[in-house]
C-alpha positions in Angstrom: -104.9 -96.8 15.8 -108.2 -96.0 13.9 -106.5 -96.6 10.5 -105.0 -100.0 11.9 -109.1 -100.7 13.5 -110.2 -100.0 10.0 -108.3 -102.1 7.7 -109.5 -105.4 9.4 -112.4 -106.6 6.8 -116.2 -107.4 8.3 -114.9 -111.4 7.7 -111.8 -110.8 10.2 -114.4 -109.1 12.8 -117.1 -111.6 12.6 -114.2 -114.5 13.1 -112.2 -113.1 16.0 -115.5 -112.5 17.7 -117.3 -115.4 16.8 -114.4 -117.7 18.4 -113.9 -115.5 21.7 -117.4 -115.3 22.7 -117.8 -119.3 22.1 -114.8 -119.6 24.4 -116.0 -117.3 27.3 -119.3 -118.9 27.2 -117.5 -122.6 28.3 -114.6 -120.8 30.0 -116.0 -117.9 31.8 -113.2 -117.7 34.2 -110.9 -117.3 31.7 -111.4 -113.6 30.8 -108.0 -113.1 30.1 -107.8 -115.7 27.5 -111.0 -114.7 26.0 -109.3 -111.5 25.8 -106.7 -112.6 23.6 -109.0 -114.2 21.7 -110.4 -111.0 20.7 -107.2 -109.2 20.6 -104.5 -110.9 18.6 -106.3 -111.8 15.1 -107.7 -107.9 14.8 -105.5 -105.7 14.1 -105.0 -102.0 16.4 -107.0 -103.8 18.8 -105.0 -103.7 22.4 -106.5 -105.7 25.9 -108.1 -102.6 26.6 -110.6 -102.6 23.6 -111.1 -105.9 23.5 -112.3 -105.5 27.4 -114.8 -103.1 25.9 -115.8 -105.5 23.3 -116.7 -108.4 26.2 -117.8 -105.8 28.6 -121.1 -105.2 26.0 -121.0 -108.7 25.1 -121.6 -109.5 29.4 -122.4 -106.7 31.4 -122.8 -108.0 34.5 -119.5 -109.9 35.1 -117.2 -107.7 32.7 -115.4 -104.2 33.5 -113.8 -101.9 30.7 -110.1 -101.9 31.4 -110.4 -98.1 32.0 -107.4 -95.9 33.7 -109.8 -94.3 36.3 -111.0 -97.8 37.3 -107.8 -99.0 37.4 -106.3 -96.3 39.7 -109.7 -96.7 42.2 -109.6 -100.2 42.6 -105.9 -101.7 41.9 -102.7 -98.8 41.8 -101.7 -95.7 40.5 -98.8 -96.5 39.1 -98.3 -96.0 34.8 -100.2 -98.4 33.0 -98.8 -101.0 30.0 -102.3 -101.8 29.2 -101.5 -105.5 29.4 -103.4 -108.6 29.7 -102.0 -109.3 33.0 -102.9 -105.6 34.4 -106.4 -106.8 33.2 -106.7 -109.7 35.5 -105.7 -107.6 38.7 -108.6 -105.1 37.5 -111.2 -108.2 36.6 -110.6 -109.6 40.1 -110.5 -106.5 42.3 -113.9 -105.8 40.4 -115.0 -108.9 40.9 -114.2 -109.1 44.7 -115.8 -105.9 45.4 -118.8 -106.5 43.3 -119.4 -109.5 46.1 -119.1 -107.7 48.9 -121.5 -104.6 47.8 -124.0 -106.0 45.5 -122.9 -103.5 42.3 -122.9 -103.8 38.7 -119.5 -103.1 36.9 -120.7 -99.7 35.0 -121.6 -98.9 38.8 -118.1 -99.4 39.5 -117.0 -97.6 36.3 -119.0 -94.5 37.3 -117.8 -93.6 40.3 -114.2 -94.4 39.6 -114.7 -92.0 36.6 -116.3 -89.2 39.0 -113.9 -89.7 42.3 -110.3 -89.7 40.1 -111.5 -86.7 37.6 -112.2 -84.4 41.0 -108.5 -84.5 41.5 -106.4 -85.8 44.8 -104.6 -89.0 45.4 -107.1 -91.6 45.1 -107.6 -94.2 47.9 -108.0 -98.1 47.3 -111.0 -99.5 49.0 -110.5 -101.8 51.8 -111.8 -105.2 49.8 -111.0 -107.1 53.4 -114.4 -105.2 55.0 -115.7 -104.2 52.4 -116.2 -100.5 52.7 -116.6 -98.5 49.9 -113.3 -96.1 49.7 -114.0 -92.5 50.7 -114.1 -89.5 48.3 -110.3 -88.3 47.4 -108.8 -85.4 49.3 -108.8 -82.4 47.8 -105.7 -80.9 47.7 -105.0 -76.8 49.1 -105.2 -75.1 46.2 -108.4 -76.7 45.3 -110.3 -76.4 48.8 -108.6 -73.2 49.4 -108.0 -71.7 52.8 -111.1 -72.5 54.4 -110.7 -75.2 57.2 -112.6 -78.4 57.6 -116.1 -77.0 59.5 -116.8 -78.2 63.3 -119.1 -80.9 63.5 -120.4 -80.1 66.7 -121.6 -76.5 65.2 -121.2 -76.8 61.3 -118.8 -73.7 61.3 -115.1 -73.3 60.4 -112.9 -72.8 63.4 -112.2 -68.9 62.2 -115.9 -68.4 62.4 -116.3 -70.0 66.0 -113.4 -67.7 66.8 -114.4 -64.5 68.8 -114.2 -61.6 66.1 -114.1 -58.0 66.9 -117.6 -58.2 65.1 -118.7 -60.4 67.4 -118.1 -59.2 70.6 -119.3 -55.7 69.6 -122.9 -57.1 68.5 -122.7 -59.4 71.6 -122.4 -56.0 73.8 -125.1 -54.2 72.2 -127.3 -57.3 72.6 -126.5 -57.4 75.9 -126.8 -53.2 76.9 -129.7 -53.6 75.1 -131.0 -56.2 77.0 -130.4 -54.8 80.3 -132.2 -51.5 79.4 -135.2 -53.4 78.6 -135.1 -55.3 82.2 -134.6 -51.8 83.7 -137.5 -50.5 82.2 -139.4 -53.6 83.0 -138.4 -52.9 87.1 -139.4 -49.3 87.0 -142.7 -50.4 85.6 -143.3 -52.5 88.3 -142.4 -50.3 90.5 -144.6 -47.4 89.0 -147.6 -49.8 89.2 -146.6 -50.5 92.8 -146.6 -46.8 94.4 -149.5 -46.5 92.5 -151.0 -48.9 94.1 -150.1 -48.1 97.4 -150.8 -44.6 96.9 -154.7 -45.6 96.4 -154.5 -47.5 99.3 -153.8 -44.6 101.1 -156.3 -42.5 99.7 -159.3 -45.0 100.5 -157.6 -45.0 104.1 -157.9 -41.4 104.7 -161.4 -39.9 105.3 -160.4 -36.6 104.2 -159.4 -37.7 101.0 -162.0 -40.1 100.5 -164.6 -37.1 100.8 -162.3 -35.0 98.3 -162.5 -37.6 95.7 -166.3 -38.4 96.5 -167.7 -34.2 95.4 -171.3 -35.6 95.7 -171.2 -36.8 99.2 -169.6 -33.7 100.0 -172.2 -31.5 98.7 -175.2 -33.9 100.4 -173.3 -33.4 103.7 -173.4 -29.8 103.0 -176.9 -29.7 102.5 -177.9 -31.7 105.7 -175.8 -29.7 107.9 -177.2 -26.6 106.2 -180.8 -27.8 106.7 -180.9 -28.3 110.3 -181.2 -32.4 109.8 -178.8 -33.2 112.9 -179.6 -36.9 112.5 -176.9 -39.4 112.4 -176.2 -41.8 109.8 -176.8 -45.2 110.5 -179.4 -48.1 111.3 -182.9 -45.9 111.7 -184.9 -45.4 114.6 -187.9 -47.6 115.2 -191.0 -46.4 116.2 -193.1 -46.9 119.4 -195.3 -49.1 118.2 -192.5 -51.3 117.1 -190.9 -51.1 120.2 -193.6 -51.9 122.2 -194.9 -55.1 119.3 -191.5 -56.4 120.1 -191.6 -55.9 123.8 -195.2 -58.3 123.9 -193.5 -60.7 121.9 -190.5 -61.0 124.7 
């Protein structure tokens, strides 16, 4: 087609363009029209690249009659490339460019990206207005990996139970359990420890065992002859008889 593109003269260009654009401005409904407009005097130039031609001539209302774009938002079926497959494109576009607030090359891009990742390609829903979702990939493509859980993130194999995991799971849990046994028999060290002082305090004999310098002071006194016992000291007479004037 680029020989057939080629031989129309600048004149022939300039013409066919001139006219179409002049029509489209009164009769911008009329794409398909303008279309042939564009179309028939040029020669090797098919619906499809004169969509091209009015899509940089108005980029806001105008979609290029792409195959990806087609398949996204009106069939998959085999394409003629006709003027009438155009107008089911240019309103489909249209329609959803209502409903979502988009600009044509918006639509163009991700009907390129979504039908060049492979899988059967779903329509959108132009009656809500949801965007469509991304195609299904097929096996061979995703592989053998499931969809993950989205309670926990993970593929059903890996919430399975493996071998694995119930070995670590037991070591965790002996491991665990030897470190709570230790924990008792610490307490329960520090406990007959503690009552084993108690004990000592209780009994005199070893209270004077673990006191040396008492024992030796006792030793002493006894040795000297001092019979006095311990306690509050004796008062003298003169005390005793102050106090027995003041009663």
């Amino acid at each position: 087609m680029s020989k057939l593109v080629a031989s129309n003269t600048d004149e022939d260009v300039a013409k066919a363009t001139k006219a179409a654009f002049q029509y489209y401005a009164s009769n911008s409904t009329d794409v398909t029209g303008t279309l042939n407009l564009l179309s028939k005097p040029l020669k090797g130039v098919g619906p499809a690249t004169a969509s091209l031609y009015l899509a940089i001539h108005d980029p806001t209302r105008i979609i290029f009659f792409s195959d990806e774009a087609y398949r996204w938002l009106v069939s998959d079926a085999k394409l003629k490339y006709d003027v009438k497959e155009y107008g089911a494109l240019h309103k489909a576009t249209q329609d959803f460019m209502k409903r979502l607030s988009v600009t044509p090359i918006e639509v163009e891009k991700v009907a390129f990206v979504l039908v060049k990742e492979g899988g059967p390609v779903k329509q959108p829903n132009l009656s809500t207005g949801k965007p469509p979702s991304r195609p299904e990939r097929v096996a061979s493509e995703q592989g053998s990996s499931p969809a993950p859980n989205r309670r926990s993130g993970r593929s059903p194999q890996t919430a399975r139970k493996s071998p694995e995991n119930k070995e670590a799971k037991s070591i965790s849990r002996s491991a665990s359990e030897q470190h709570s046994s230790a924990m008792q028999r610490g307490k329960q060290a520090k406990k007959t420890k503690g009552e084993t002082e108690d004990q000592s305090q209780d009994d005199p004999k070893k209270r004077r065992r673990s006191h040396p310098d008492k024992v030796e002071q006792d030793t002493e006194d006894s040795s000297s002859g001092n019979s006095k016992k311990r306690g509050r000291p004796q008062r003298s007479k003169n005390e005793n008889n102050a106090k027995r004037l003041m009663s």
